[in-house]
N, C-alpha and C positions, 0 to 999 in steps of 0.2 A: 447675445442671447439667440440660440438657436431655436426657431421653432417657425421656421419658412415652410408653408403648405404648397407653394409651390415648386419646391425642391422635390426632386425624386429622393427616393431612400440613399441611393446610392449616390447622389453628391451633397447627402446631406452629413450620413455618416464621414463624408471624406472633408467635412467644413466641422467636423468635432476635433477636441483636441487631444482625444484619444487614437483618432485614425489620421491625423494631420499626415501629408507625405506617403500616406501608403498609396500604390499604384494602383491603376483604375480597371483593369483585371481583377485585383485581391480585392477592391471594394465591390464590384461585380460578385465576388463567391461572399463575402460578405453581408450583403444586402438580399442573395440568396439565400439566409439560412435566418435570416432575420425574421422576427415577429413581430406586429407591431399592434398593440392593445391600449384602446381607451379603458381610461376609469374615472368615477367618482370621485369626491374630496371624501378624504377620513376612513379609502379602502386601505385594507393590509394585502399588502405584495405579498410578504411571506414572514415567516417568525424565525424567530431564535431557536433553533434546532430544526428546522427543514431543510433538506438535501436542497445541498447546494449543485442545482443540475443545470445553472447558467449564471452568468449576469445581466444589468441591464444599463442603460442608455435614457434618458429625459429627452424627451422631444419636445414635448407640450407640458406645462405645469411645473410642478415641483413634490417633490418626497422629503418624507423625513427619515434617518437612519437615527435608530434610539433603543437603547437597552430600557431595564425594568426591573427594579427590586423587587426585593421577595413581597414586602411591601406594596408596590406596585406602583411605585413612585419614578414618572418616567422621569431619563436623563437622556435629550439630544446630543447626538454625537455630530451630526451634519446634516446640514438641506440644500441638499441634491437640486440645481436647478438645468436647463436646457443647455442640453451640450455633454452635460456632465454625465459620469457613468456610478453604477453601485452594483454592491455583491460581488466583486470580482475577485475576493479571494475564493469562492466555488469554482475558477478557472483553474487555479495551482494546488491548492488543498484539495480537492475534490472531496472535501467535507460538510458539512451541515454548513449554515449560515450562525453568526456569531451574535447575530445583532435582530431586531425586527426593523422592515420596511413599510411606511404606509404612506399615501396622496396627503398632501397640506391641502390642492386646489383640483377640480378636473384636470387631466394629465392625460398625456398620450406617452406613452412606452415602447422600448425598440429594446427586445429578450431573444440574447444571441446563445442558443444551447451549448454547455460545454462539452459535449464530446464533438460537436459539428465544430466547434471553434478551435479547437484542440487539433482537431485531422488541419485543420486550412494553417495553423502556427507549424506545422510539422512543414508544409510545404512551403512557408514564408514567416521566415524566425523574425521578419522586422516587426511584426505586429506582436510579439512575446515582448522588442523591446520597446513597443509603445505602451502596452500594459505597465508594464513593469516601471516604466515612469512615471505614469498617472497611479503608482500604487504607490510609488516614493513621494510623491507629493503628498499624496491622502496620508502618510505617516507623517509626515512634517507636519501636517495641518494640525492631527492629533496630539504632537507634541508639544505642538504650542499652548491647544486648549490643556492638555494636562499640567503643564506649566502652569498656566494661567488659573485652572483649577484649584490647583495646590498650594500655589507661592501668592497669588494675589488675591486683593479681598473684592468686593462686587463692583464698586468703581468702575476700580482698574480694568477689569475684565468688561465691561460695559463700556468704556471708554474707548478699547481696545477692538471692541465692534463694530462700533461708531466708525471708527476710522478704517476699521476692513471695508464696509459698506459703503464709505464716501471712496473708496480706490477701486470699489470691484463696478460700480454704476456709472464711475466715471463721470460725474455731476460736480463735480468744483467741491465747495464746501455744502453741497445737499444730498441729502438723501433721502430715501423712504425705508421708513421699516420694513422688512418683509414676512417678518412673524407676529402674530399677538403676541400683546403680553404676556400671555401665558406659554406660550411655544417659547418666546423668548429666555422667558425665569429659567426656565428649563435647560434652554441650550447654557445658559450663564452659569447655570448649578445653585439657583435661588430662588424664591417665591416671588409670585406677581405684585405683592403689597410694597417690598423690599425692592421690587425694580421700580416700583411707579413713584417709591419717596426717593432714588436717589438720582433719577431723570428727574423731578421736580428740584431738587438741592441743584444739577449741573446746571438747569434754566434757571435759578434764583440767582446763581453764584456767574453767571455769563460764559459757559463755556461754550453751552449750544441755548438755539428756541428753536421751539415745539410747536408743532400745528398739526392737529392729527397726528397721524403717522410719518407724516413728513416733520425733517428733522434741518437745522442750516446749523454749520459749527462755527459758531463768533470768533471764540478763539482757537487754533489748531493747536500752537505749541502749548499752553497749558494743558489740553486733551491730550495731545503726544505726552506729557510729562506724567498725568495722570496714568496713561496707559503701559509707564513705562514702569514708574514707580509701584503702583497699584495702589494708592490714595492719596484724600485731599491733604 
């Protein structure tokens, strides 16, 4: 997790894993055109239909990236934590923005403008092909949730976070949530009533316990099976 205050901008962006490898001249013009803006929890970055006139970079905090029916029933598509970059399809499209961004927690932000990012790719294509795999990633990610969406029922998809969460923290079989319930239902594609009974059924049934927000998974291969299959 990146969010060292006493990194300079410029070997902080060169310790993401968007600019991994880039040379310490191009992080130099890099960290030159860089912006870097606090905000509150529950700000909007920007909406769904505003010019996409950069991307950005998590330094401190975390974001949520989430569409909104007509309705007005949001649906999490990812949360952006330090390290991590959003809105970079404004880089290539040079289109509006597809999605809304807003702060989960105070957050500090690093908004690299796309015509200034644009001249500096023209003069070092390696950073087009760092993009361009931190945007192939972000597609695999989505393809999983829309899988998981589509093909599996709430379980599975719960189950299956569980165990992104115990691999992304790196804690053995613990972890902590990092959303409420409510941010969570959301990211799963289900209501908080709906996520709180069948995290109550997984601790009844022993696959994990609960305390707080903090989670330990008793059994992994039953959760793997769970997560694979998509129910009990």
């Amino acid at each position: 997790m990146l969010s060292d205050r006493d990194m300079s901008l410029e070997e902080w962006l060169g310790a993401t894993s968007l600019f991994a490898g880039v040379e310490g001249m191009h992080l130099r013009d890099l960290s030159g055109i860089a912006m870097v803006a606090s905000y509150k929890p529950r700000v909007n970055i920007f909406s769904s239909g505003d010019p996409g006139a950069g991307f950005y970079l998590v330094k401190e905090g975390r974001v949520k990236v989430f569409m909104l029916s007509p309705e007005g029933k949001e649906q999490i598509l990812h949360v952006v934590s330090p390290g991590e970059s959003f809105g970079e399809v404004a880089v290539f499209a040079g289109q509006s923005f597809p999605a809304h961004a807003a702060t989960l927690e105070n957050s500090r932000l690093v908004f690299l403008p796309r015509d200034d990012f644009v001249a500096l790719v023209s003069a070092n294509p390696a950073l087009a092909f760092n993009l361009l795999a931190a945007l192939s990633q972000r597609l695999r990610q989505f393809a999983v949730m829309i899988d998981a969406l589509s093909l599996k029922e709430v379980p599975g998809r719960l189950a299956a976070h569980l165990l992104h969460l115990s691999e992304k923290q790196a804690a053995g079989n613990r972890l902590s949530l990092e959303l409420s319930k409510t941010q969570l239902a959301s990211l799963l594609g289900t209501i908080p009533e709906t996520l709180s009974r069948i995290l109550s059924k997984l601790q009844r049934a022993g696959f994990i316990a609960i305390k707080g927000s903090d989670i330990t998974i008793v059994d992994r291969q039953r959760l793997l099976e769970l997560a694979e299959f998509g129910k009990f």
